[in-house]
C-alpha positions in Angstrom: -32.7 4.7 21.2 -31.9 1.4 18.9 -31.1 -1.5 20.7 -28.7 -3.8 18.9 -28.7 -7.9 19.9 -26.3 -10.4 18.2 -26.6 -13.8 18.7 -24.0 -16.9 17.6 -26.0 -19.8 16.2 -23.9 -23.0 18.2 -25.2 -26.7 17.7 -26.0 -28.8 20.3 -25.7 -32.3 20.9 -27.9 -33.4 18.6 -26.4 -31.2 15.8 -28.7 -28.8 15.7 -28.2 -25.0 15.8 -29.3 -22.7 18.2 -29.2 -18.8 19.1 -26.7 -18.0 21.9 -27.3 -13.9 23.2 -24.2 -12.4 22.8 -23.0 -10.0 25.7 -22.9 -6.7 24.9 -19.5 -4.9 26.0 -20.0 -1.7 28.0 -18.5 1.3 26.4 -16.2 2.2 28.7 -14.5 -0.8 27.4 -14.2 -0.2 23.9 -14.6 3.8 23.6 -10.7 3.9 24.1 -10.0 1.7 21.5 -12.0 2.0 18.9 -10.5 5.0 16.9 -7.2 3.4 17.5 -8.9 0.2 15.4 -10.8 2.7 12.7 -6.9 4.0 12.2 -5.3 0.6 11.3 -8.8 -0.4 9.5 -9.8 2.6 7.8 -12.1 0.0 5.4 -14.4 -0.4 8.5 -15.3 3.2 7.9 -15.9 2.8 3.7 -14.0 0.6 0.9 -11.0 2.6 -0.6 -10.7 5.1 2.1 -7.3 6.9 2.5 -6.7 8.6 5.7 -4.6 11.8 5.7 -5.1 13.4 9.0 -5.8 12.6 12.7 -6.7 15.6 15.5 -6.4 17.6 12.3 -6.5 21.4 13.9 -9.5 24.3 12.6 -10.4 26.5 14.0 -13.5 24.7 15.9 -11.2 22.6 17.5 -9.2 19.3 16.3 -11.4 17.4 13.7 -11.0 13.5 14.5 -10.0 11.7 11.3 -9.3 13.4 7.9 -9.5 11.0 5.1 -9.9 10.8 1.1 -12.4 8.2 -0.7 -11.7 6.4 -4.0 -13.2 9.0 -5.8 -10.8 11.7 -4.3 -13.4 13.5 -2.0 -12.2 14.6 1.3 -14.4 13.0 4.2 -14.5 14.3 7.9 -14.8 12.2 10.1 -16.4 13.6 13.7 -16.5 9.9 16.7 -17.5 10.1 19.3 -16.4 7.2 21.9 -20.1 7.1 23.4 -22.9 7.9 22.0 -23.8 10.2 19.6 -25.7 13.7 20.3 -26.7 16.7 18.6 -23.6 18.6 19.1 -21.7 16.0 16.8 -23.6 17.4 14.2 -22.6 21.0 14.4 -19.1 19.9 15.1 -18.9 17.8 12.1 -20.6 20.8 10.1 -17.8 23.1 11.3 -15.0 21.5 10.4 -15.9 20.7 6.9 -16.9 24.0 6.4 -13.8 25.3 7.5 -11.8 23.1 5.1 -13.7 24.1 2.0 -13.2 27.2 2.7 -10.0 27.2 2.4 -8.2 28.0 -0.8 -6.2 24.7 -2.6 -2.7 25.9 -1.8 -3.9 26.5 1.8 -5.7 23.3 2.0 -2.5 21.6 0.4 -0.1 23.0 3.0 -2.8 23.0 5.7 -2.8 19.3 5.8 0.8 18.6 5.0 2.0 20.8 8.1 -0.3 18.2 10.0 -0.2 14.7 9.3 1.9 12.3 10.5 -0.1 11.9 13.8 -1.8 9.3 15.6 -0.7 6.3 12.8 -1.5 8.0 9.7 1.2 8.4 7.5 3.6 11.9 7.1 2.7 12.9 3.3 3.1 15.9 1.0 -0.6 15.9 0.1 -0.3 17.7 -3.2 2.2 15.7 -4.4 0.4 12.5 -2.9 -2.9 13.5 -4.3 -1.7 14.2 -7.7 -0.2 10.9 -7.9 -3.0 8.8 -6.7 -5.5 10.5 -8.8 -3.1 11.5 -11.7 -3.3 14.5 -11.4 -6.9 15.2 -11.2 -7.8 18.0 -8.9 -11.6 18.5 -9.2 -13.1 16.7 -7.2 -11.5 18.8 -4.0 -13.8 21.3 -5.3 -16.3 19.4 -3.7 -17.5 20.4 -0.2 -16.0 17.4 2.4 -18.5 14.9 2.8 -19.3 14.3 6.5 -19.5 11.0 8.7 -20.7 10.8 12.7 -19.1 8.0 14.0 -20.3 6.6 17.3 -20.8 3.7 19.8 -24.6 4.6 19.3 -27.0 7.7 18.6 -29.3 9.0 20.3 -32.8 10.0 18.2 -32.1 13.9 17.9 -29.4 13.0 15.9 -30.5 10.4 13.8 -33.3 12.8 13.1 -31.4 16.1 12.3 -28.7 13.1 10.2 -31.3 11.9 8.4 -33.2 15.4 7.7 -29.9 16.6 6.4 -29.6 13.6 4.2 -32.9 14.1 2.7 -32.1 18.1 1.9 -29.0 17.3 -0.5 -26.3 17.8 2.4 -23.7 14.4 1.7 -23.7 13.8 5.2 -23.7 10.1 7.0 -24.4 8.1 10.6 -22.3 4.6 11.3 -22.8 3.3 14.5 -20.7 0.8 16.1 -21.3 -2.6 18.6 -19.3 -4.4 20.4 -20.2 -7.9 21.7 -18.3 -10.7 23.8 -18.2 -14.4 23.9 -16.0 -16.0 26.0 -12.4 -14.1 25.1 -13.6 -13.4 22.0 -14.8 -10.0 21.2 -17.3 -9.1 18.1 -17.6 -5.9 16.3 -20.7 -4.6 14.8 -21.3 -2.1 12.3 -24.7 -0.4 11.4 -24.9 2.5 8.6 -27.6 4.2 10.1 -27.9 6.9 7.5 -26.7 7.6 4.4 -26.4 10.2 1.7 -29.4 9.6 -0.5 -29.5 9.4 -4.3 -30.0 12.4 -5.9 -28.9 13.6 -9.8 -26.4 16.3 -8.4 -25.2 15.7 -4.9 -21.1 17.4 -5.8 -20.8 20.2 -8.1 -19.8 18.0 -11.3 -19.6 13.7 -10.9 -15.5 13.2 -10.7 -16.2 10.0 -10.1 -14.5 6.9 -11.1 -17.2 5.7 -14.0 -17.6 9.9 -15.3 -14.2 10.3 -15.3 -14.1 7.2 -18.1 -16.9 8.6 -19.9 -14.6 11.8 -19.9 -11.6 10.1 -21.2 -13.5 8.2 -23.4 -14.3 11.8 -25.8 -11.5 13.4 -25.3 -9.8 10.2 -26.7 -11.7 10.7 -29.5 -11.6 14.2 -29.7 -7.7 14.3 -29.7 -7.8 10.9 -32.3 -5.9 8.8 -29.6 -8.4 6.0 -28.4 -6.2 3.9 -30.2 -3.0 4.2 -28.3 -4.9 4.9 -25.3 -6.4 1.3 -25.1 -3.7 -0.1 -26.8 -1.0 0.9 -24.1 -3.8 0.2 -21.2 -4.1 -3.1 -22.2 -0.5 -4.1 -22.5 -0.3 -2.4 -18.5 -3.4 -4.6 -17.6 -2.2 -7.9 -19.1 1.8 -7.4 -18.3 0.9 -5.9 -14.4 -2.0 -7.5 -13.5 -1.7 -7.1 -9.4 -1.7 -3.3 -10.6 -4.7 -1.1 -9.4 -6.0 1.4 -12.1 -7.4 4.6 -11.5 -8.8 6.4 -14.6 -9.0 10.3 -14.4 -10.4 13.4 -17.0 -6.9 13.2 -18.4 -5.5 9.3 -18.4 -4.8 6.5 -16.5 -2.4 5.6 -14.0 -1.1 1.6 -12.7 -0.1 1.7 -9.0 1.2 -1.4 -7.2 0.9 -2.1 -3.4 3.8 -1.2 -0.9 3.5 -0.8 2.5 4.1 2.0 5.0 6.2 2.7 7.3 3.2 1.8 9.9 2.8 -1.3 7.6 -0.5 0.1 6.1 -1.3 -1.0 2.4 -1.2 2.1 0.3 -0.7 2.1 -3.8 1.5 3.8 -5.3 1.7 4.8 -9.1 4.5 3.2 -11.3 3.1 4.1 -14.5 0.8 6.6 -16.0 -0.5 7.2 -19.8 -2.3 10.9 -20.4 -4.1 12.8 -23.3 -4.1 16.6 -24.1 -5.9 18.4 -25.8 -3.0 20.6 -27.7 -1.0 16.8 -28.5 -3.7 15.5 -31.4 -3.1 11.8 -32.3 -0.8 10.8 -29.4 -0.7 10.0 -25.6 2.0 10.8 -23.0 3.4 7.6 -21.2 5.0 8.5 -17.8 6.8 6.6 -15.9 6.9 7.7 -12.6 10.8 7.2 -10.1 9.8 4.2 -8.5 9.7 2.5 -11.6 12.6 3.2 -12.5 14.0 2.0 -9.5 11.8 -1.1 -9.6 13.5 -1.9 -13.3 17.1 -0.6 -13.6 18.9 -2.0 -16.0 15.5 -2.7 -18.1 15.1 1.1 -17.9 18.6 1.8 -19.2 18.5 0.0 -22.2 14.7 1.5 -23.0 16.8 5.2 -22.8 19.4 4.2 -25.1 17.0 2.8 -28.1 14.5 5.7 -27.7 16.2 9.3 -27.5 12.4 10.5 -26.9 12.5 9.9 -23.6 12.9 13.0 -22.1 13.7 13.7 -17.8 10.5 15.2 -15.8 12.7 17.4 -13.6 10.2 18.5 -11.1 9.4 14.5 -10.3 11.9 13.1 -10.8 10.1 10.8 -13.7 10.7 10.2 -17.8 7.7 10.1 -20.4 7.8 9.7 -23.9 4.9 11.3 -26.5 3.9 7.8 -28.5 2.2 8.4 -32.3 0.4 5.8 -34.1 2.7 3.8 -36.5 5.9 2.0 -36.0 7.0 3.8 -32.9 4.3 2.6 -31.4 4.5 -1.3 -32.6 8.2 -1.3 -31.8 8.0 0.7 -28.4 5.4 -2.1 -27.5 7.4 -4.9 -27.5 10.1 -3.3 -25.2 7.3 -2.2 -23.3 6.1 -5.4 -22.7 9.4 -6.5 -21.1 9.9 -3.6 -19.1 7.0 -4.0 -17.1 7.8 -7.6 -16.6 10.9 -6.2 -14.9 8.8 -3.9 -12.9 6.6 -6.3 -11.1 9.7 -8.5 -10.7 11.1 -5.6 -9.0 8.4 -4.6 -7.5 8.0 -8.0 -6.3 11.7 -8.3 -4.8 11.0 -4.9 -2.6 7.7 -6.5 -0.9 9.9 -9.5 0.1 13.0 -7.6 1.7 10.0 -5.7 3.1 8.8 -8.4 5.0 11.7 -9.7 6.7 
């Protein structure tokens, strides 16, 4: 077993520092509360992580948290509120298996039917997934990448972990400390293993800097690198608290609101896609919240361009811009609609908060 010491460095009288051993709290103290924290934290588990689904029902039993990483992989989380042991790792193995097994429309309604529990927010996880990685489903073609979570793990596991690891399988081992001084109480994290670097660990790379690379041809292929950067540019400079998320297909500009649990979670306001059958133009969509966000902006952008046409199934408008003066003049209203967005945008945070 590792053994995990944490000292404070304090200064003494004379200024100088030295280490004081900090106590380490017994589990039975923090077991209880440390999935509750993980929950409201879910960046103590891995930067960017989304969770989806808590006690999440297969058929091997209820799988501990559910989440999706910035790259749109699902991850299963298996914790245990001691220490780790070897069963965690068949557990974990069990439930991911059984979710990629299951077909996407299964999966979809699978996860729907069962969130809302334990903190994490009620979704429609289609819906929700399209919209955070406009509409880019590949990557749940990937098998769910695995984490043990633990106060601690023994060395079977670390060894079967780390053996996995090494064989290709995306599989991972955090452990978690917790310390006291006085009434203060200290968390530790250790990543004990993880996945190793290999050329092909998922079936193809959807990830955030190959998905650009995608873009980036089929821009070209379509003759629309032009209006792809020049649109993305106006979107960076005129919404610049907006977070970007590039797909095989476009880019989409989501701001941050807040849950009804008061999490942070983004939310896509404006998207800009490329097709292969539309040559020499790029789809600008503009999704009902941004609309919302921008009214009266929005009203006067419908009247001076009949191209804007009603997405019916979400509720959204787009518009198919072309190189040439549609495009110069549609800039310049642009410009001052998404001004109004972020003001908008910017007024529903504040009523938010009080």
């Amino acid at each position: 077993m590792i053994k995990v010491k944490v000292w404070s460095l304090d200064k003494n009288d004379d200024n100088q520092l030295y280490p004081v051993s900090l106590e380490e709290v017994k589990e039975t103290e923090t077991e209880k509360q440390l999935e509750n924290i993980l929950v409201s934290n879910p960046d103590l588990l891995m930067p960017g992580l989304k969770l989806i689904g808590r006690q999440t029902p297969t058929d091997g039993g209820p799988l501990d948290l559910l989440g999706v990483d910035e790259d749109g992989n699902l991850i299963v989380f298996e914790l245990k509120r001691g220490t780790l042991a070897r069963d965690a790792v068949a557990q974990v193995i069990d439930y991911a298996s059984f979710l990629h097994d299951l077909d996407k429309e299964t999966l979809f309604k699978h996860i729907s039917d069962r969130s809302g529990y334990g903190g994490v927010d009620k979704i429609d996880f289609e819906n929700w997934y399209q919209e955070q990685f406009s509409g880019n489903m590949e990557a749940l073609d990937n098998p769910p990448k695995m984490v043990l979570v633990g106060l601690g793990a023994d060395d079977t596991t670390r060894r079967m972990v780390s053996y996995l690891s090494k064989t290709g399988v995306d599989i991972s081992l955090i452990t978690f400390y917790a310390f006291r001084k006085g009434e203060q109480i200290f968390l530790a994290k250790q990543v004990e293993v993880e996945p190793q670097e290999k050329e092909i660990v998922q079936k193809q790379a959807y990830t955030k800097k190959a998905n650009e690379e995608y873009l980036k041809r089929l821009a070209e292929r379509v003759n629309a690198a032009e209006i792809l950067e020049k649109i993305s540019n106006l979107i960076r400079t005129e919404m610049a608290s907006a977070y970007e998320w590039t797909s095989r297909s476009g880019r989409s500009f989501a701001l941050m609101e807040r849950t009804d649990q008061g999490r942070p979670s983004n939310r896509v306001y404006i998207g800009i896609y490329l097709a292969e059958k539309f040559k020499g133009s790029a789809q600008l969509y503009f999704y009902p919240r941004a609309v919302e966000a921008a009214k009266e902006a929005f009203d006067n952008l419908k009247k001076n361009y009949k191209e804007l046409t009603f997405d019916e199934r979400q509720g959204g408008w787009y518009i198919r811009l072309k190189k040439g003066e549609q495009l110069e003049r549609f800039c310049v209203d642009l410009k001052e609609l998404i001004k109004q967005i972020e003001i908008g945008w910017r007024n529903k945070q504040t009523h938010a908060e009080q």
